[in-house]
PDB file of N, CA, C and O in Angstrom:
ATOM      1  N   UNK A   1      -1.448  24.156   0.696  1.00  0.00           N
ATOM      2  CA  UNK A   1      -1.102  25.236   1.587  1.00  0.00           C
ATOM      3  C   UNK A   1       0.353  25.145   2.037  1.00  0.00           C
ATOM      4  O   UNK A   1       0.972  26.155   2.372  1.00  0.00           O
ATOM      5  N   UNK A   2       0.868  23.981   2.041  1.00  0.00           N
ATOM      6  CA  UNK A   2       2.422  23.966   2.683  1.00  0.00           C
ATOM      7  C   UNK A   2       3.091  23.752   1.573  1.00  0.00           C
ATOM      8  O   UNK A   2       4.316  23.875   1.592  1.00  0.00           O
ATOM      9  N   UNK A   3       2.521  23.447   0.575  1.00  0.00           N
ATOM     10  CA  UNK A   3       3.616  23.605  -1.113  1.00  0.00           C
ATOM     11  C   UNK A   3       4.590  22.652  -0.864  1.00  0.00           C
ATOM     12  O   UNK A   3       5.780  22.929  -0.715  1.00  0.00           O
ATOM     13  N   UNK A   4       3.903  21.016  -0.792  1.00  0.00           N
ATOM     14  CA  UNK A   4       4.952  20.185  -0.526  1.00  0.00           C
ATOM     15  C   UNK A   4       4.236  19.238  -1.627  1.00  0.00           C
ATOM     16  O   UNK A   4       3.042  18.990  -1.461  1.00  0.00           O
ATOM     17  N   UNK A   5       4.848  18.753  -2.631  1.00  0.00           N
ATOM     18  CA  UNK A   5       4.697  18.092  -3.605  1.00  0.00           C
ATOM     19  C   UNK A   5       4.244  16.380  -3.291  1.00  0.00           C
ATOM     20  O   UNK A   5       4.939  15.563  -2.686  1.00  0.00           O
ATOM     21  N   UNK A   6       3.342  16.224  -3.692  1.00  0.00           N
ATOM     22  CA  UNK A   6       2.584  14.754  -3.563  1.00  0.00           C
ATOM     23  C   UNK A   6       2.976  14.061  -4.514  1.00  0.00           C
ATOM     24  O   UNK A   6       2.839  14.484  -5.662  1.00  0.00           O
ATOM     25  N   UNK A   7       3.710  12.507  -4.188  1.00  0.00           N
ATOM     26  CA  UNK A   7       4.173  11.473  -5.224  1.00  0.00           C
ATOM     27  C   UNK A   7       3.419  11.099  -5.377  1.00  0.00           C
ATOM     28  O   UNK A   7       3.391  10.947  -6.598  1.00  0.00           O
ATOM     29  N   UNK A   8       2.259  10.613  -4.833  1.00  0.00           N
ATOM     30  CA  UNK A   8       0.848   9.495  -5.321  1.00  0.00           C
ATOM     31  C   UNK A   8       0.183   9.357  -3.934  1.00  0.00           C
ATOM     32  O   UNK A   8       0.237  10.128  -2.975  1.00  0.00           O
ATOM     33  N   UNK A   9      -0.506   8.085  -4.084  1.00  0.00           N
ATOM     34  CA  UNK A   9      -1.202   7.030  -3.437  1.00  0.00           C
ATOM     35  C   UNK A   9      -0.982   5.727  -3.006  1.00  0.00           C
ATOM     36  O   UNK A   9      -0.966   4.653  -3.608  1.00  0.00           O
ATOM     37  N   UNK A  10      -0.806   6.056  -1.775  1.00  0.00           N
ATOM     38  CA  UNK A  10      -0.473   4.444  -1.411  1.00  0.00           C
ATOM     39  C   UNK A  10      -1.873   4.027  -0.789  1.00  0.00           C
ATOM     40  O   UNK A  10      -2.415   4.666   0.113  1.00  0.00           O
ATOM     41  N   UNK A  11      -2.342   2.998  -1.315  1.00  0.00           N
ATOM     42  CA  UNK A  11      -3.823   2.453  -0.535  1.00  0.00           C
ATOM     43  C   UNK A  11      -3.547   1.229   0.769  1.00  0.00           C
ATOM     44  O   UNK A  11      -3.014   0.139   0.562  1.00  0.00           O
ATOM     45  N   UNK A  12      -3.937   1.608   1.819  1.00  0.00           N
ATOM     46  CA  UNK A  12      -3.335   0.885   2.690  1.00  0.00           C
ATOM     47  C   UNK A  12      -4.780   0.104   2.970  1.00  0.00           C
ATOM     48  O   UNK A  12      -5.857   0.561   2.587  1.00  0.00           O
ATOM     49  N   UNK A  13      -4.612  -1.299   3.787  1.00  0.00           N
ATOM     50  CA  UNK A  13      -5.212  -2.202   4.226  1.00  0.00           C
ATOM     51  C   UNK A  13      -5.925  -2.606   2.774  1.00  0.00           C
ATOM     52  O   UNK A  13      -7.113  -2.929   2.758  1.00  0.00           O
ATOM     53  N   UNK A  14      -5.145  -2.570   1.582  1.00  0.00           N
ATOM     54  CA  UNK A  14      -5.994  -2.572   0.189  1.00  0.00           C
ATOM     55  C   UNK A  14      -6.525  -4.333   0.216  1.00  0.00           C
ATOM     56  O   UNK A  14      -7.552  -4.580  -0.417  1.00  0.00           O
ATOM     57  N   UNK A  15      -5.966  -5.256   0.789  1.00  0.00           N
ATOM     58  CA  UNK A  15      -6.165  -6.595   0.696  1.00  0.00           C
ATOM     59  C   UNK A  15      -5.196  -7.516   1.562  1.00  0.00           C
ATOM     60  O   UNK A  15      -4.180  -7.105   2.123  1.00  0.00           O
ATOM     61  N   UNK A  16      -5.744  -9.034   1.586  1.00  0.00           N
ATOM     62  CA  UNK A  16      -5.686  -9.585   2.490  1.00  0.00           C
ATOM     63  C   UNK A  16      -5.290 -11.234   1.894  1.00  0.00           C
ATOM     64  O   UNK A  16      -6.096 -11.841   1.189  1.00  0.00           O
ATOM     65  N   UNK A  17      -4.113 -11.755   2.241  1.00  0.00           N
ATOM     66  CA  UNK A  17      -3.866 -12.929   1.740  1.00  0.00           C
ATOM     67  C   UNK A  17      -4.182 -13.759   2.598  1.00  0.00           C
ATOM     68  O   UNK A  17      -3.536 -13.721   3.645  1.00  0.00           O
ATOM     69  N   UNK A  18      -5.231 -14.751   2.465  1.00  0.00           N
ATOM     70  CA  UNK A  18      -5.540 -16.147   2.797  1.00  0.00           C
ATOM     71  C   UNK A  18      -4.549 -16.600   3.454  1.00  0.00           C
ATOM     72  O   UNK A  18      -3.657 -16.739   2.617  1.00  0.00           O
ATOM     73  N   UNK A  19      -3.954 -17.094   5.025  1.00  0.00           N
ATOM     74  CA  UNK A  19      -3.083 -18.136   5.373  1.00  0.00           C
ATOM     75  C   UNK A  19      -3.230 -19.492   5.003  1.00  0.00           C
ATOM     76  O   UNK A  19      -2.252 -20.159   5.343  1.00  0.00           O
ATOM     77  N   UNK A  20      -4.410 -20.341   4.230  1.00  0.00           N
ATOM     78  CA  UNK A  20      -4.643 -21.375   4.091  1.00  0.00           C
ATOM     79  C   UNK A  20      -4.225 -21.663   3.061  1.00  0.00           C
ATOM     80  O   UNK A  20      -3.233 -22.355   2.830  1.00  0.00           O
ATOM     81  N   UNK A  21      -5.247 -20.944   2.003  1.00  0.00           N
ATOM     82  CA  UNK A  21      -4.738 -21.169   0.447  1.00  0.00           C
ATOM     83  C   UNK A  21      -3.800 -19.949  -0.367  1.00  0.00           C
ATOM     84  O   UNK A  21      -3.579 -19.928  -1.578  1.00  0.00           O
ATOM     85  N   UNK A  22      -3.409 -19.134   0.464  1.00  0.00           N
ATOM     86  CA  UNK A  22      -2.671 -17.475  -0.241  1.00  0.00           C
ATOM     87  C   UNK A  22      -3.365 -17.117  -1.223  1.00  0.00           C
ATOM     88  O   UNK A  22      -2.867 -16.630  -2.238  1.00  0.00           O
ATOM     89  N   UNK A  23      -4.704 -17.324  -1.041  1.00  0.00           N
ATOM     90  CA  UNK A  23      -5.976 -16.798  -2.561  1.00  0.00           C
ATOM     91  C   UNK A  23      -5.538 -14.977  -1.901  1.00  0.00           C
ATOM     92  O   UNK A  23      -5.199 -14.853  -0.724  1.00  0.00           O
ATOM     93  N   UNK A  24      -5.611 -13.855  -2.752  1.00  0.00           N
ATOM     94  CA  UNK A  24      -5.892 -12.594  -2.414  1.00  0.00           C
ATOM     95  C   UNK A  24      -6.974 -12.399  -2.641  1.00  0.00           C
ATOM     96  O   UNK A  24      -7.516 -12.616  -3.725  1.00  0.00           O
ATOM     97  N   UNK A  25      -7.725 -11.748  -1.207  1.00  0.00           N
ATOM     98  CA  UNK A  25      -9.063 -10.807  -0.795  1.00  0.00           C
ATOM     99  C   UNK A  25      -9.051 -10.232  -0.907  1.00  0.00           C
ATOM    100  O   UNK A  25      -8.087  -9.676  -0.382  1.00  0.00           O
ATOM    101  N   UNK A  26     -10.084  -9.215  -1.807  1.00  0.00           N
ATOM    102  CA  UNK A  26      -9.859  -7.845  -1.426  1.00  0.00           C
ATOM    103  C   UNK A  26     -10.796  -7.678  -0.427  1.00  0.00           C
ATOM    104  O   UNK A  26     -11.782  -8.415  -0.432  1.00  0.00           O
ATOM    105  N   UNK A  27     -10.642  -6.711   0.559  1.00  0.00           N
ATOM    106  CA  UNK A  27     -11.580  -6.404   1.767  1.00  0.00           C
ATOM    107  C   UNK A  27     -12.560  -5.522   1.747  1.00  0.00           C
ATOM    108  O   UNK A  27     -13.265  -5.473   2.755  1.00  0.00           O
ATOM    109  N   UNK A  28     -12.812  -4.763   0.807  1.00  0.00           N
ATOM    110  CA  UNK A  28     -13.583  -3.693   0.530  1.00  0.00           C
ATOM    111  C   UNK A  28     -14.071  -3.928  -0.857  1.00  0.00           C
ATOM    112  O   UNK A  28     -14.524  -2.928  -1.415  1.00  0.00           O
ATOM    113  N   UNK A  29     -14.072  -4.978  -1.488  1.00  0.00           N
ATOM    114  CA  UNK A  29     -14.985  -4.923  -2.534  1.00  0.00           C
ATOM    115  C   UNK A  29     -13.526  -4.782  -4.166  1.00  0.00           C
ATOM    116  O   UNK A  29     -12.435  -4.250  -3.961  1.00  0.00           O
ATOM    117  N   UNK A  30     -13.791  -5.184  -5.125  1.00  0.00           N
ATOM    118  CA  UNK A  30     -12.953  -4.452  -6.449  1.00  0.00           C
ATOM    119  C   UNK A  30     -13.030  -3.111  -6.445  1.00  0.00           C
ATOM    120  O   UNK A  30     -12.054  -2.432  -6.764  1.00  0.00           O
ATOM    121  N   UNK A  31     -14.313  -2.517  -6.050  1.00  0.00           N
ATOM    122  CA  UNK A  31     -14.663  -0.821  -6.043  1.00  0.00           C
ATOM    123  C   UNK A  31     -13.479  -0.326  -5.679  1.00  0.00           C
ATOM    124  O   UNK A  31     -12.649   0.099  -6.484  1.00  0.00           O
ATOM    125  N   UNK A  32     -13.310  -0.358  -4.231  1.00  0.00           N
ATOM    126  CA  UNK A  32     -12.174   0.431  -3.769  1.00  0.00           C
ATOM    127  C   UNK A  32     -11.132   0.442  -4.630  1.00  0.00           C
ATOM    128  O   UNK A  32     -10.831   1.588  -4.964  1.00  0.00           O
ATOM    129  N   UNK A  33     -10.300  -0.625  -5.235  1.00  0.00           N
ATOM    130  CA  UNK A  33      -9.438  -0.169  -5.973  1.00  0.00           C
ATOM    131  C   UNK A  33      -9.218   0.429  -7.343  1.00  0.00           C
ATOM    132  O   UNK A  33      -8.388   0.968  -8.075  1.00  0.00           O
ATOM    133  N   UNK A  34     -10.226   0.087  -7.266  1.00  0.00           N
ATOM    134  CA  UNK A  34     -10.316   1.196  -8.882  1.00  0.00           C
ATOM    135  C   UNK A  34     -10.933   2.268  -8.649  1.00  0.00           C
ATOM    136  O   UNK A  34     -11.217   2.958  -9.628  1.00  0.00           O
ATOM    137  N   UNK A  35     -11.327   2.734  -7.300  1.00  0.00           N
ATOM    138  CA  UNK A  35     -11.326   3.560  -7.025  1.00  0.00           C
ATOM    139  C   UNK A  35     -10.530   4.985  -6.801  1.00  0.00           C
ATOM    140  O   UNK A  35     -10.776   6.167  -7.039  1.00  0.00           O
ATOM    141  N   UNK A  36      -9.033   3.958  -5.996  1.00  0.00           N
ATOM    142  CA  UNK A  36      -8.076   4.462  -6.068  1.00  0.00           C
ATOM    143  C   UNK A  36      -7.063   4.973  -7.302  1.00  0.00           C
ATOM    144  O   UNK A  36      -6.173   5.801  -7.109  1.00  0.00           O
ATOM    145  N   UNK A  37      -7.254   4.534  -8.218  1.00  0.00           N
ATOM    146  CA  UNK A  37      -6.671   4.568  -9.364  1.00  0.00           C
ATOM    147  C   UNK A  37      -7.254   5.807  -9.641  1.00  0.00           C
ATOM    148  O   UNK A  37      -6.426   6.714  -9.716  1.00  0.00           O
ATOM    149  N   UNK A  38      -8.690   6.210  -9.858  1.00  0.00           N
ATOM    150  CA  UNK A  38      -9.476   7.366 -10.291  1.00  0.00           C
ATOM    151  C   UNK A  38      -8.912   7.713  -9.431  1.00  0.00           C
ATOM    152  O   UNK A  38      -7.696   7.695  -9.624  1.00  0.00           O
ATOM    153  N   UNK A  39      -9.227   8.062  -8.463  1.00  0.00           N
ATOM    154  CA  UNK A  39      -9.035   9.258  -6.988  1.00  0.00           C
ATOM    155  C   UNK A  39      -7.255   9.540  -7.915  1.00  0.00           C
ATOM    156  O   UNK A  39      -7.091  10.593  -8.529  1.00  0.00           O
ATOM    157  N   UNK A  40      -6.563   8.892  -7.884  1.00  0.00           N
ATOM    158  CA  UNK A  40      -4.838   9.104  -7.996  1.00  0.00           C
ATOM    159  C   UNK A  40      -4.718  10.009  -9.677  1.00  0.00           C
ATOM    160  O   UNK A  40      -3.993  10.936 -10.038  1.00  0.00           O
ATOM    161  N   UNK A  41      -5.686   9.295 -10.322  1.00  0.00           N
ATOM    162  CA  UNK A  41      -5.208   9.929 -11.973  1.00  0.00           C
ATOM    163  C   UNK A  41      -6.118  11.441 -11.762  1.00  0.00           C
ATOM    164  O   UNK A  41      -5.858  12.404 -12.483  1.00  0.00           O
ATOM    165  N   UNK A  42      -7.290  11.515 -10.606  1.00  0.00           N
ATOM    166  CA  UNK A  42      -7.984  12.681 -10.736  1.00  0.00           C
ATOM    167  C   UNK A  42      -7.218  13.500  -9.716  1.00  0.00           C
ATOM    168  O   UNK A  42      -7.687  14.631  -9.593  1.00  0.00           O
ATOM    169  N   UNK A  43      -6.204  13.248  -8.979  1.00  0.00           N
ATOM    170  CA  UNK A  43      -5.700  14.409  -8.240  1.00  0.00           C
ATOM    171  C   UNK A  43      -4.142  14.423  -9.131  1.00  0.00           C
ATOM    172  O   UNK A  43      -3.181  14.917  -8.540  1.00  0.00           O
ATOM    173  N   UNK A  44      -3.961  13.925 -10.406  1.00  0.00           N
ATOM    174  CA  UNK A  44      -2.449  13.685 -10.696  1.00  0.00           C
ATOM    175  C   UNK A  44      -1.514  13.188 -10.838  1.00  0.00           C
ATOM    176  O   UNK A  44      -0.664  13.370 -11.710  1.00  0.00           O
ATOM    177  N   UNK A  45      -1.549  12.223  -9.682  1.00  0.00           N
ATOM    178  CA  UNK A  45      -0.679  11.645  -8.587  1.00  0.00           C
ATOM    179  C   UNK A  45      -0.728   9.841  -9.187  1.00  0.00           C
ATOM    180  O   UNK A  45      -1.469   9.218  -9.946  1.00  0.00           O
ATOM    181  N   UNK A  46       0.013   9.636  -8.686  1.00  0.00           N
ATOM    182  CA  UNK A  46      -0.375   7.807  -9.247  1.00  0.00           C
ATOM    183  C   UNK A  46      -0.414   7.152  -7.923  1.00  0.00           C
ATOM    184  O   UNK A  46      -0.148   7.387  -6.744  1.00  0.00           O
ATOM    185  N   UNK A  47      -1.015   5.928  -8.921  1.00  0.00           N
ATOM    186  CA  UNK A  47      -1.033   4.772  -7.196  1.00  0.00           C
ATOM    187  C   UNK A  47       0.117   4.480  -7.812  1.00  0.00           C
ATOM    188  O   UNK A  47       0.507   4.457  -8.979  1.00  0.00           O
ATOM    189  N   UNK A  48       0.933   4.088  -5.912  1.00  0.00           N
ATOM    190  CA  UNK A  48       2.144   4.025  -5.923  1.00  0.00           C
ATOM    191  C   UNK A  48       2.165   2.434  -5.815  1.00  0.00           C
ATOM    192  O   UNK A  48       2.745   1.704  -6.619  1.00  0.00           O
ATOM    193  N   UNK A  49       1.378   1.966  -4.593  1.00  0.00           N
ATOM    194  CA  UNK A  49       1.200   0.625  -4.418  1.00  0.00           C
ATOM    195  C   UNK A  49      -0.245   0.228  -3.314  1.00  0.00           C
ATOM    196  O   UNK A  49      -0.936   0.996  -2.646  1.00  0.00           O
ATOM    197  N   UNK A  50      -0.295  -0.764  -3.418  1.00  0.00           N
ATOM    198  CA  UNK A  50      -1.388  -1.249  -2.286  1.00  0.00           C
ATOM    199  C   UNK A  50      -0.951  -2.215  -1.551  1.00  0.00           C
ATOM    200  O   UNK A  50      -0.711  -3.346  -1.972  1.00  0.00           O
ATOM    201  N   UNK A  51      -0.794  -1.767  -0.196  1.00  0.00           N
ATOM    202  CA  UNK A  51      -0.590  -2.112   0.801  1.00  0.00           C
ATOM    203  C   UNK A  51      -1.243  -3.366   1.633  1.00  0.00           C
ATOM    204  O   UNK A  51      -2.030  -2.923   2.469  1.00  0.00           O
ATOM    205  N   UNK A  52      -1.155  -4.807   1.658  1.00  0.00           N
ATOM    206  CA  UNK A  52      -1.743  -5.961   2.380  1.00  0.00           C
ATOM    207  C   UNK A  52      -2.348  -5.627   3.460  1.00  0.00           C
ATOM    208  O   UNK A  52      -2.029  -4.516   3.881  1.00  0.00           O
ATOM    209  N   UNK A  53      -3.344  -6.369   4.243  1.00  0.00           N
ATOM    210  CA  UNK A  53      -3.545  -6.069   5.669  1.00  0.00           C
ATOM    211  C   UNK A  53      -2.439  -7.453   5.867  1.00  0.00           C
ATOM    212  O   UNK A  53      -2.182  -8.363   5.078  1.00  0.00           O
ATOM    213  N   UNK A  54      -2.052  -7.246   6.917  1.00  0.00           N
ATOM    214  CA  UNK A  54      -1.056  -8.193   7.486  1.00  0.00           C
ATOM    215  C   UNK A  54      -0.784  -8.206   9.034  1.00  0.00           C
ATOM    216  O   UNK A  54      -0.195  -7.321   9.656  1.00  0.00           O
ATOM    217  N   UNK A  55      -1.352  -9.446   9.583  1.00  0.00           N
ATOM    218  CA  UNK A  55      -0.797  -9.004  11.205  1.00  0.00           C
ATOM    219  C   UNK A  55       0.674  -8.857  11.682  1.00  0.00           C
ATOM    220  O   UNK A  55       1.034  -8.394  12.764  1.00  0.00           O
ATOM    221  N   UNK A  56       1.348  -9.264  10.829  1.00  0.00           N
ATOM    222  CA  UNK A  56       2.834  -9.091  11.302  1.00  0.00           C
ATOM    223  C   UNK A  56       3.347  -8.119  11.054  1.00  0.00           C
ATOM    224  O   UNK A  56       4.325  -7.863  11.757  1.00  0.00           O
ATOM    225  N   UNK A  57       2.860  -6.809   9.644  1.00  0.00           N
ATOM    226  CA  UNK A  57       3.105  -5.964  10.108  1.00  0.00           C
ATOM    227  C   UNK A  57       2.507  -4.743  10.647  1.00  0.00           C
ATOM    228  O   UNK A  57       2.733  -3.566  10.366  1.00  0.00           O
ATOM    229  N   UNK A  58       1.834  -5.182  11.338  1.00  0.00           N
ATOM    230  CA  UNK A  58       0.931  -4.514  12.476  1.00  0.00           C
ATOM    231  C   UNK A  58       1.572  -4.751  13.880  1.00  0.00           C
ATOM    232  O   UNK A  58       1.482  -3.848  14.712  1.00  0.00           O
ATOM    233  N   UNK A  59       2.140  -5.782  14.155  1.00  0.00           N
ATOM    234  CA  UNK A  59       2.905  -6.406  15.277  1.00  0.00           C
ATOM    235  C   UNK A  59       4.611  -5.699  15.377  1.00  0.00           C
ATOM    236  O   UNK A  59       5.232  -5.233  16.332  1.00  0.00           O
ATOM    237  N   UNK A  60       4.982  -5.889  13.882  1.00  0.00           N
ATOM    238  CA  UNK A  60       6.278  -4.750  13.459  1.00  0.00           C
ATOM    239  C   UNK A  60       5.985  -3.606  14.164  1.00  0.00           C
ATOM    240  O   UNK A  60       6.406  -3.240  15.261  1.00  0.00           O
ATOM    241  N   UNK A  61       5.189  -3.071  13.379  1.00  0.00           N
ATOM    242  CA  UNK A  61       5.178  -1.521  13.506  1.00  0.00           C
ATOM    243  C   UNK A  61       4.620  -1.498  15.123  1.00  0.00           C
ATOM    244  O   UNK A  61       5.172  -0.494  15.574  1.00  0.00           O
ATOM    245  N   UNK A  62       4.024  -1.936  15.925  1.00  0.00           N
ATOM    246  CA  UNK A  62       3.297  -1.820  17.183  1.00  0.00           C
ATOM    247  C   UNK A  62       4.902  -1.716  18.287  1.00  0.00           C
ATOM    248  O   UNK A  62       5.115  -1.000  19.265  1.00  0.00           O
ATOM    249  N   UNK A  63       5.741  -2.686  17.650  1.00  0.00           N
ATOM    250  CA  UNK A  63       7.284  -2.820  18.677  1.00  0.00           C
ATOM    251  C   UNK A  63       8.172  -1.816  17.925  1.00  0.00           C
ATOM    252  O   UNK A  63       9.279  -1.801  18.462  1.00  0.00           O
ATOM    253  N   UNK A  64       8.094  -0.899  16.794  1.00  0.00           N
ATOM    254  CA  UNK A  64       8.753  -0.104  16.640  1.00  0.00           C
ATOM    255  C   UNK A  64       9.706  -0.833  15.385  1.00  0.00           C
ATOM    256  O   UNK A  64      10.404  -0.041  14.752  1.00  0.00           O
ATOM    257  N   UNK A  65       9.757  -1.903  15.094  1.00  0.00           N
ATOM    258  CA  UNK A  65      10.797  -2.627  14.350  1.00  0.00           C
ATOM    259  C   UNK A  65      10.124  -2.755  12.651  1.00  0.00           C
ATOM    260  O   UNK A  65      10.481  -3.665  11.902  1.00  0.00           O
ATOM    261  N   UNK A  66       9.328  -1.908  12.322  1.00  0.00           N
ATOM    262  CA  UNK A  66       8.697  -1.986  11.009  1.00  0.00           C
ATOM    263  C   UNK A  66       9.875  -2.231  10.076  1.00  0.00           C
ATOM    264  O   UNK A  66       9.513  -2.839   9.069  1.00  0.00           O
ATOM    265  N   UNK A  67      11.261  -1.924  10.104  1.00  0.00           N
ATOM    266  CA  UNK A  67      12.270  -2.306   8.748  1.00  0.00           C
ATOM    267  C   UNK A  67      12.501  -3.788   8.772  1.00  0.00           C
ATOM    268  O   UNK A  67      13.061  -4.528   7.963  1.00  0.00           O
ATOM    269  N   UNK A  68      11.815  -4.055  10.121  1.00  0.00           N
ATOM    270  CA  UNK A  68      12.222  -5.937   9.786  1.00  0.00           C
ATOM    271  C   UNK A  68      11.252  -6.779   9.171  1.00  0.00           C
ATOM    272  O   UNK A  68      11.292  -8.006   9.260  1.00  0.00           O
ATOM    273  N   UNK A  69      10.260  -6.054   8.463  1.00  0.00           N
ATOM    274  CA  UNK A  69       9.139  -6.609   7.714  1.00  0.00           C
ATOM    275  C   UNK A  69       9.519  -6.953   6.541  1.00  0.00           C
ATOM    276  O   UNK A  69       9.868  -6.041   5.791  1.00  0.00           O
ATOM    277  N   UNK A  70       9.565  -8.433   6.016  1.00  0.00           N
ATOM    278  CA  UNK A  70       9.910  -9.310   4.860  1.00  0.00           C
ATOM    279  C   UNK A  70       8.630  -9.194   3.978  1.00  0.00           C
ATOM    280  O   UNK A  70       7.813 -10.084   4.216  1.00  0.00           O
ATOM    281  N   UNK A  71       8.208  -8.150   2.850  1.00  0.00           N
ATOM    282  CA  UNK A  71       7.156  -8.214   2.389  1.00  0.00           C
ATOM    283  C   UNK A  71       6.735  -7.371   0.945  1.00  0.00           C
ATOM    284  O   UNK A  71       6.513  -6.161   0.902  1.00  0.00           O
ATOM    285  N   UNK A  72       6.680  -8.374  -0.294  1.00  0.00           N
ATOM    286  CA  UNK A  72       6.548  -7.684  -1.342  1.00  0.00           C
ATOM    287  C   UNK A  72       5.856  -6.633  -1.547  1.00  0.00           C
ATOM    288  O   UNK A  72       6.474  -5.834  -2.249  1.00  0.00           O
ATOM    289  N   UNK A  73       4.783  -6.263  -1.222  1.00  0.00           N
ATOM    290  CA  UNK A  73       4.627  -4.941  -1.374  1.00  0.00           C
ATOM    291  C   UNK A  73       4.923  -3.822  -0.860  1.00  0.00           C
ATOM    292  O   UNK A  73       4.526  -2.735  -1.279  1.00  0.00           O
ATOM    293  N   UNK A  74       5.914  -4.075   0.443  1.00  0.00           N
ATOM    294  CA  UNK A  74       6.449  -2.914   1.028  1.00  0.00           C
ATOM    295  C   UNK A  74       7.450  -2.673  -0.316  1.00  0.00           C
ATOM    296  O   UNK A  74       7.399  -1.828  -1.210  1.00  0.00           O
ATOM    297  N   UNK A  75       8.313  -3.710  -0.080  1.00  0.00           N
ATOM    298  CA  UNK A  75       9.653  -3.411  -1.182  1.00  0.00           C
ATOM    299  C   UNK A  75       9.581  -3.152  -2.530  1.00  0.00           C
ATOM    300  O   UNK A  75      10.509  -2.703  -3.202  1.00  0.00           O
ATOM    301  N   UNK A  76       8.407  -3.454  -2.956  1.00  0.00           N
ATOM    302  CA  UNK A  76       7.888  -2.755  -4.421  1.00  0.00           C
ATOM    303  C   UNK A  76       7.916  -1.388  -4.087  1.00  0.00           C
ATOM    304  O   UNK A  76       8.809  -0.640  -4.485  1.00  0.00           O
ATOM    305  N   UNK A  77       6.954  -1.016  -3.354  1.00  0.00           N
ATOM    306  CA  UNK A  77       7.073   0.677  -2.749  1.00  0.00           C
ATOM    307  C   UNK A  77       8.221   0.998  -2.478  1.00  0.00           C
ATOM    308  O   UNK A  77       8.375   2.207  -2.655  1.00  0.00           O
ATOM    309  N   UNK A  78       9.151   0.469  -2.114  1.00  0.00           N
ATOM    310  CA  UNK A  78      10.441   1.546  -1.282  1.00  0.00           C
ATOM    311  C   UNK A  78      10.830   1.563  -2.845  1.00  0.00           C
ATOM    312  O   UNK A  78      11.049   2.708  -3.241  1.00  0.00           O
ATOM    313  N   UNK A  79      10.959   0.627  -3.761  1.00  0.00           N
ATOM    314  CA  UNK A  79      11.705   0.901  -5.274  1.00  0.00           C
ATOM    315  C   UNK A  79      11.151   1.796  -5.814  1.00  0.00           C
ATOM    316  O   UNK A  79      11.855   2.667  -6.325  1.00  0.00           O
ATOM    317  N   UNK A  80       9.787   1.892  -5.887  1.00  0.00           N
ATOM    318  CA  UNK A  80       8.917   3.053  -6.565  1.00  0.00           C
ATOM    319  C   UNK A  80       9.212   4.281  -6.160  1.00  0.00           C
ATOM    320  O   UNK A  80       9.424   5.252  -6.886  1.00  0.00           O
ATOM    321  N   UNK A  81       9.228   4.230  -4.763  1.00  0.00           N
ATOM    322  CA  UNK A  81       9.622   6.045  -4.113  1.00  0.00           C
ATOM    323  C   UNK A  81      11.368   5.997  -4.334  1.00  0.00           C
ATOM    324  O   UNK A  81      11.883   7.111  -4.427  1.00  0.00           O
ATOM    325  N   UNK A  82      12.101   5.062  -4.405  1.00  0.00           N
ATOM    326  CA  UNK A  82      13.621   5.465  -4.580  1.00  0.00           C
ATOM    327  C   UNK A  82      13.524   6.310  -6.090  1.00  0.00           C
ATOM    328  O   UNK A  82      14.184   7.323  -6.324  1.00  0.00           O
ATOM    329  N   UNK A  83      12.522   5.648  -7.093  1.00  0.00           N
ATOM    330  CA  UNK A  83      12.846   6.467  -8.371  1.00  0.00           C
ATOM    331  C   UNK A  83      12.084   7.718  -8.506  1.00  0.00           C
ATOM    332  O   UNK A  83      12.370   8.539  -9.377  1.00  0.00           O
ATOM    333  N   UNK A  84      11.390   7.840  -7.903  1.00  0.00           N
ATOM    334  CA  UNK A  84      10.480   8.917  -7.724  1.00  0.00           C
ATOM    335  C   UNK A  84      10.762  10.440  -7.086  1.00  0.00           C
ATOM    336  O   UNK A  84      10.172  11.517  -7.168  1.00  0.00           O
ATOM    337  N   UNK A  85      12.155   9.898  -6.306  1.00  0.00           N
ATOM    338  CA  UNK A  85      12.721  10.751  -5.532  1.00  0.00           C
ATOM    339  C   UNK A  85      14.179  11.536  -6.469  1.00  0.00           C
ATOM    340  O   UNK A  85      14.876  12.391  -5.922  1.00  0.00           O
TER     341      UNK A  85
END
């Protein structure tokens, strides 16, 4: 309705790294993400990236300072949308 063009899918809270051993969780099962992949190739659109749960940047973003977040999958995403754009 607003004719504004969709780059993809970003899946947020997609998983969760272990502080003990840095094993990756996923939190919702493998489903969800291959879920997302369908949902993204069936509306067009691609997954762009999947997003960690992370308390720090939940704590970022809560004080307003989200660009001071040190974190590979943000910065995979900002490269993906720089070429995308």
């Amino acid at each position: 309705m607003m004719k504004i063009p969709v780059l993809g899918v970003v899946e947020n809270m997609s998983w969760l790294k272990c502080p003990d051993c840095n094993k990756k969780i996923s939190l919702f099962g493998g489903e969800i993400a291959e879920d997302s992949e369908v949902e993204a190739a069936f509306g067009g659109v691609k997954l762009l990236a999947r997003i960690p749960l992370d308390p720090a940047l939940a704590a970022l973003c809560d004080r307003g300072n989200i660009e001071d977040m040190q974190n590979d999958s943000l910065a995979a995403l900002a490269d993906t949308l720089s070429k995308e754009l």
